[in-house]
C-alpha positions as CSV (number, residue, x, y, z in Angstrom):
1,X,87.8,120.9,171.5
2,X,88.3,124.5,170.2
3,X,91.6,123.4,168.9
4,X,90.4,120.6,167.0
5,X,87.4,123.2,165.8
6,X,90.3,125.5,164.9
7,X,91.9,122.8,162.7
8,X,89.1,121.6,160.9
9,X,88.3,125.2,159.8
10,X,92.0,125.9,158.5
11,X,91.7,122.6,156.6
12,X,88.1,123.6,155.4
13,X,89.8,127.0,154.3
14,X,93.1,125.1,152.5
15,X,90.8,123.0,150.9
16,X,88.4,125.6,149.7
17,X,90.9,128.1,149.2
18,X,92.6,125.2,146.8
19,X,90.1,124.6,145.5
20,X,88.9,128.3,144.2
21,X,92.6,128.3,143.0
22,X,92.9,125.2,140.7
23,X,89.8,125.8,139.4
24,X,90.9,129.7,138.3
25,X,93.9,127.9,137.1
26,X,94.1,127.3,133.3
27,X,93.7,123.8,132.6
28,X,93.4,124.2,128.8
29,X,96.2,122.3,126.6
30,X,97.0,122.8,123.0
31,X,100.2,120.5,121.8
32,X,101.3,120.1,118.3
33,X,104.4,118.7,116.3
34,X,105.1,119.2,112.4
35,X,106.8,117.1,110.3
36,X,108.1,117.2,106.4
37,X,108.0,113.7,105.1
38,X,109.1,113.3,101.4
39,X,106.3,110.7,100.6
40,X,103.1,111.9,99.1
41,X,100.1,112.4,101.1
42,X,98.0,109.2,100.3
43,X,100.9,106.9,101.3
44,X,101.1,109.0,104.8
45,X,97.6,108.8,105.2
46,X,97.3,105.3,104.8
47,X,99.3,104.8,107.8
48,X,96.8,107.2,109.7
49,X,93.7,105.7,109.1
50,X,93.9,102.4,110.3
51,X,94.8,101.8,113.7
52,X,96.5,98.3,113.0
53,X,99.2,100.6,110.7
54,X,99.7,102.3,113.7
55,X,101.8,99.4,115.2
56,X,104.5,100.2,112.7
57,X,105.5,103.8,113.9
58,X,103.1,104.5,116.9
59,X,105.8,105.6,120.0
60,X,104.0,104.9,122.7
61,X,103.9,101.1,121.5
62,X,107.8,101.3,122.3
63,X,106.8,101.7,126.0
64,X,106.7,97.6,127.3
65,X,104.9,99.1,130.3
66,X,102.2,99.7,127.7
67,X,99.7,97.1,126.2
68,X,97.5,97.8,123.4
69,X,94.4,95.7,122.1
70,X,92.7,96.5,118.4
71,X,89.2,97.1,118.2
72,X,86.7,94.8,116.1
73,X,86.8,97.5,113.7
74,X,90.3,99.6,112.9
75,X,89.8,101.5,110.3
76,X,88.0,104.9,109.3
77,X,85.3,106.4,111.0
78,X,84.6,104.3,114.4
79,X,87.9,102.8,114.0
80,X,89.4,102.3,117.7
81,X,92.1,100.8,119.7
82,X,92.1,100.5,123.4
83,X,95.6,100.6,125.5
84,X,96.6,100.3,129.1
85,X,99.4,102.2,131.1
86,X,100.6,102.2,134.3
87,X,98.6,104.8,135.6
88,X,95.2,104.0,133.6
89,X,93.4,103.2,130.5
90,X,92.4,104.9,127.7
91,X,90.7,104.5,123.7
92,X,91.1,106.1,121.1
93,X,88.3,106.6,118.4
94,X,88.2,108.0,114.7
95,X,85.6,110.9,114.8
96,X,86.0,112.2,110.9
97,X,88.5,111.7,107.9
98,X,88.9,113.4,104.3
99,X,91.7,110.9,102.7
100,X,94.7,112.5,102.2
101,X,94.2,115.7,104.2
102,X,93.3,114.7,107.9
103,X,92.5,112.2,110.6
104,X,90.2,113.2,113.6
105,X,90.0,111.0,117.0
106,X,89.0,111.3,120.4
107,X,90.9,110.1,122.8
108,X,89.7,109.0,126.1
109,X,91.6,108.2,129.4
110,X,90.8,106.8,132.9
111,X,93.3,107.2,135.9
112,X,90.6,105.8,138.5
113,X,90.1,108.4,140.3
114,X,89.1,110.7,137.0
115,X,88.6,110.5,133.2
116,X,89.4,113.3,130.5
117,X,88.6,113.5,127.0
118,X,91.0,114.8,124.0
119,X,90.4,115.8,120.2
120,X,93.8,114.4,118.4
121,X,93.5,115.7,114.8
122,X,97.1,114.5,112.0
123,X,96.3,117.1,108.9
124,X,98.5,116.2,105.7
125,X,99.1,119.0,103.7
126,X,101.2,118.6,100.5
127,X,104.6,121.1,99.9
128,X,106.9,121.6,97.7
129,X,109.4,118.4,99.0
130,X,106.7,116.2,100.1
131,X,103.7,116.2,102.7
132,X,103.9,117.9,106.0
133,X,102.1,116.5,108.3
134,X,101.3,118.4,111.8
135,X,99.8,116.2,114.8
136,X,97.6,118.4,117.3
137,X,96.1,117.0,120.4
138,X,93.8,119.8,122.3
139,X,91.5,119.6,125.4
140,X,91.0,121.1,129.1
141,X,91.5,119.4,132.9
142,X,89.1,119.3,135.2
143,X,89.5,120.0,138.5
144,X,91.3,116.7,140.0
145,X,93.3,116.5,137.0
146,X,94.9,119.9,137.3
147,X,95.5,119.5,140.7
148,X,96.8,115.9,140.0
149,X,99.3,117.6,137.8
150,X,100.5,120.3,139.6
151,X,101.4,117.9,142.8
152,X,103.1,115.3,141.2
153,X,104.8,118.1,138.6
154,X,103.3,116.6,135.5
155,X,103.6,118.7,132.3
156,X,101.5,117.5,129.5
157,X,103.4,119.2,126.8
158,X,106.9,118.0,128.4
159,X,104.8,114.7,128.1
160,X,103.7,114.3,125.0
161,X,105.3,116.8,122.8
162,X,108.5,114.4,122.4
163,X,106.6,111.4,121.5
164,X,104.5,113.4,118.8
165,X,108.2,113.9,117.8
166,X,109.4,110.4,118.2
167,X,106.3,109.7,116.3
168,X,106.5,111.7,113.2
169,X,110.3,110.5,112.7
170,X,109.3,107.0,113.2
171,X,106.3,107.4,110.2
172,X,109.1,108.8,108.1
173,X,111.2,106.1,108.4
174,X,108.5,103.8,107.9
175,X,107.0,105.0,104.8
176,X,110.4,106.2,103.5
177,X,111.3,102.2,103.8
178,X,108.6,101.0,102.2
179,X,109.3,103.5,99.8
180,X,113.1,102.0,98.7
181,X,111.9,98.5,98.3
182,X,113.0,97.4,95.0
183,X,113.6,94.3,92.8
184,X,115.6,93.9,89.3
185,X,115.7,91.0,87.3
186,X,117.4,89.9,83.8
187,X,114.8,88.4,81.8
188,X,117.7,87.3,79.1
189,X,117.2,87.5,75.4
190,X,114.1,88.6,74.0
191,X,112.9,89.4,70.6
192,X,111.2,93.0,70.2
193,X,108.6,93.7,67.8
194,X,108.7,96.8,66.0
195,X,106.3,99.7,65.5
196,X,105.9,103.2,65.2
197,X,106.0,106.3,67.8
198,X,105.6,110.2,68.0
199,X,109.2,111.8,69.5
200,X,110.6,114.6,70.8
201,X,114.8,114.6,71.5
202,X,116.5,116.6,73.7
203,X,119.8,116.6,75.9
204,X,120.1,117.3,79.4
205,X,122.3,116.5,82.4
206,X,121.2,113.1,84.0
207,X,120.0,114.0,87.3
208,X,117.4,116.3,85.3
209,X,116.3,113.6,83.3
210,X,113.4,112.8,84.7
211,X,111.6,116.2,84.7
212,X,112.9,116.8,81.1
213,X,111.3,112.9,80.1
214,X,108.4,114.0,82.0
215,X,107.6,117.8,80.5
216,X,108.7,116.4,76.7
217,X,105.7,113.0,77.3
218,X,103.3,115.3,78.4
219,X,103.7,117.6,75.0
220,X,103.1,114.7,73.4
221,X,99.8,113.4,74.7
222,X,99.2,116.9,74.7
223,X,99.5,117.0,70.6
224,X,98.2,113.4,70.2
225,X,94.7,114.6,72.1
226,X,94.2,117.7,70.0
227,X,94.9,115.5,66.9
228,X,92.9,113.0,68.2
229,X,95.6,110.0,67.9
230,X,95.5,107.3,70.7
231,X,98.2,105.5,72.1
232,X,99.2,102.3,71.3
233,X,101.6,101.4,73.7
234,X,103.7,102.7,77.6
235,X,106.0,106.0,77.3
236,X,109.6,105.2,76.6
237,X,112.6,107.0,76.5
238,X,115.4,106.1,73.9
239,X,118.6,107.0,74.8
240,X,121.0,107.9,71.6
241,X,124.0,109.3,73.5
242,X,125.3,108.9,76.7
243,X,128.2,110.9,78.2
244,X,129.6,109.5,81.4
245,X,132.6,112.9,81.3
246,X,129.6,115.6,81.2
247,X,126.9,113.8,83.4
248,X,124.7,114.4,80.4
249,X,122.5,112.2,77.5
250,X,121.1,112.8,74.3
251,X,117.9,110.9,74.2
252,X,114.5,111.0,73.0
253,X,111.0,110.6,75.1
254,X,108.3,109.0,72.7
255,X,105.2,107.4,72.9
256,X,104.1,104.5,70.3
257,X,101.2,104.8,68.0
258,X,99.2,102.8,65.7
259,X,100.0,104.0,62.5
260,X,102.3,106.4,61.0
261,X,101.1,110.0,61.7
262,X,102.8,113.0,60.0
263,X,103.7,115.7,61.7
264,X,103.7,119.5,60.7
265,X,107.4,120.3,59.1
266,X,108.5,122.8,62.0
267,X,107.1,120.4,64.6
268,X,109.2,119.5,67.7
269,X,107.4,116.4,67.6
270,X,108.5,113.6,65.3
271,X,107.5,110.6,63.9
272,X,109.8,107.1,63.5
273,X,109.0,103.6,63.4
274,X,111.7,101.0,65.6
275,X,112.3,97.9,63.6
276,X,111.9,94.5,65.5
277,X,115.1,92.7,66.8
278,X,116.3,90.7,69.7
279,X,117.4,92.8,73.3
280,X,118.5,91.9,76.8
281,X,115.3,92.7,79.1
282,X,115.7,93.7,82.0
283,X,112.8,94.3,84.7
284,X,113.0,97.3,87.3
285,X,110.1,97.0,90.0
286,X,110.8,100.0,92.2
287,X,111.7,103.5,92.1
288,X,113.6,105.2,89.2
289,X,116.3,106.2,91.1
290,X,117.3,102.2,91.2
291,X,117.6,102.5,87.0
292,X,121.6,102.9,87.6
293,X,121.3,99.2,89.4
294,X,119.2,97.4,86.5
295,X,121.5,99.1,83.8
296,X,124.2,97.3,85.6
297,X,123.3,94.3,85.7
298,X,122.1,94.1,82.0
299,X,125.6,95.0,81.0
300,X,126.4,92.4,83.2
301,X,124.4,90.1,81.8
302,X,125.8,90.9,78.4
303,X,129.5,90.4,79.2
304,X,129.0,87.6,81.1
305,X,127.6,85.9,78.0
306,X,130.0,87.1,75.5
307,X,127.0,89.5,73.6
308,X,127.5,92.2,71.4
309,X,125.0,95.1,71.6
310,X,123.6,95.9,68.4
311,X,123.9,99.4,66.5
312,X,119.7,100.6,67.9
313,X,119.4,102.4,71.1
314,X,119.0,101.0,74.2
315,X,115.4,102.1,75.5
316,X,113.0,102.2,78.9
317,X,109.5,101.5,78.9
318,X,107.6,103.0,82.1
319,X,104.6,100.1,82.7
320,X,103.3,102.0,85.5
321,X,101.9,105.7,85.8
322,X,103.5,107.7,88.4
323,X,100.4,109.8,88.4
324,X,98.4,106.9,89.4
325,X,101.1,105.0,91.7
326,X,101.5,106.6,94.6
327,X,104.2,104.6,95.8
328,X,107.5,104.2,94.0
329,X,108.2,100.5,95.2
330,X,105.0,99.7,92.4
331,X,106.9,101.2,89.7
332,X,107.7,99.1,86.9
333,X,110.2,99.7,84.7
334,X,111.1,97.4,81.4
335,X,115.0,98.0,79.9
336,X,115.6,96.6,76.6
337,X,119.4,96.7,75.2
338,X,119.7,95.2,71.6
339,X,121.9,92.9,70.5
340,X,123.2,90.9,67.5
């Protein structure tokens, strides 16, 4: 009897001795992965707020031992999804948003025998060559759980730290994809009507284009609000001269007006009027750098049907406001190359 007295008090001493140590033992956990994604913040966070966009990146959804069920309501605060794993369940809930800067959840999980809760927070922060985005998941083990952990060797960090990172790539791929959808389409002939426009002309080597367009339209509104004139019409650019040798173009970025407005004599800023005539149209709906595709298959167009492009620049309009359209697979772009 002594021995089995004996026993029961080393085992009464293990177990209180273990458990004086696991509960001295840190159980806190702090995990976080960044991410650059070259995709602006609203299109990112789009993706973040609603659970049911989830499906398209999420890298625990990868796992088929994994089954996930939506929650009557997906999206924003109280948004939730519920999911199942070998070893338990869990939820996850939105607990706070601001769009475009963050998405806060809790996440809860039930192994049977004890259940934890998590704060996940995915902040969106706009740099220089896109948003970074930097997932965080933070909480602390109880007792069971961090002895749970240390038996069976579980790391949390080794855990989850690679799917945060499987995650993020997957989100960039996503968005990025959804990004480089794009569309062109010949319209055929087309007669133009004619009108006037403010200008300013400038060269520059193509793959500046864009910046130089963009910095040259905004002196215009600029001079058209202090001189109170409104515009009539979508920015264009007009290309005079194109030199395939040098990379470069002559062109002009111009905006159309009402009426003919005179400008000051040493003004940058110019004043013209484009007289009607008949063009090839051809429709871009995605981003600009897809313009090379649409100008090729105008020419295209032209050949193929024996046209002869008339003396008059060919011209873009921009139907849609970068500014205003997050996502370059809604920009529209018109072409028009005049012919005879």
């Amino acid at each position: 009897m002594k021995a089995f007295k004996y026993i029961f008090i080393l085992i009464l001493i293990v177990i209180i001795g273990g458990a004086i140590y696991f509960s001295l033992k840190d159980g806190k956990y702090d995990i976080t992965e960044s991410r650059i994604i070259a995709a602006p913040p609203s299109l990112i966070y789009d993706q973040l707020a609603d659970f049911k966009e989830w499906e398209n990146w999420n890298p625990w959804l990868e796992d088929e031992e994994i089954t996930s069920t939506m929650g009557t309501q997906t999206k924003g605060v109280d948004g939730n999804y519920s999911f199942t794993d070998p070893y338990g369940n869990g939820k996850m809930t939105i607990t706070g948003i601001e769009p475009n800067k963050y998405v806060a959840m809790n996440m809860f999980y039930d192994n049977g025998m004890t259940s934890s809760n998590s704060d996940v927070i995915m902040d969106l922060e706009r740099v220089e060559n896109g948003t970074k985005i930097t997932w965080n998941i933070k909480g602390e083990q109880g007792l069971l759980d961090k002895v749970m952990t240390t038996v069976l060797g579980f790391n949390m960090e080794d855990e989850i730290k690679p799917k945060y990172t499987a995650g993020l790539e997957n989100l960039d791929n996503y968005v990025n994809n959804q990004m480089s959808v794009h569309q062109v389409h010949v319209d055929g002939i087309i007669e133009t009507g004619g009108g006037y426009f403010l200008y300013m002309s400038s060269s520059t080597k193509r793959e500046k284009l864009q910046i130089v367009k963009s910095q040259m339209l905004q002196n215009i509104m600029s001079y058209m609000n202090r001189n109170n004139i409104d515009m009539y019409g979508m920015p264009r650019v007009v290309y005079e001269k194109i030199d395939p040798t040098n990379n470069s173009v002559l062109f002009s970025a111009a905006l159309p007006v009402e009426n003919r407005e005179i400008t000051a004599t040493n003004s940058n800023i110019l004043s013209s009027y484009q007289e009607p005539g008949k063009a090839v149209k051809i429709t871009l709906n995605g981003a600009y750098s897809n313009l090379a595709e649409a100008w090729r298959k105008g020419e295209e167009f032209i050949s193929q049907n024996g046209l002869v492009k008339a003396i008059a620049s060919p011209y873009e309009i921009y139907k849609t406001d970068p500014m205003l359209t997050p996502n370059p697979a809604d920009y529209r772009t018109e072409i028009y190359i005049p012919i005879e």
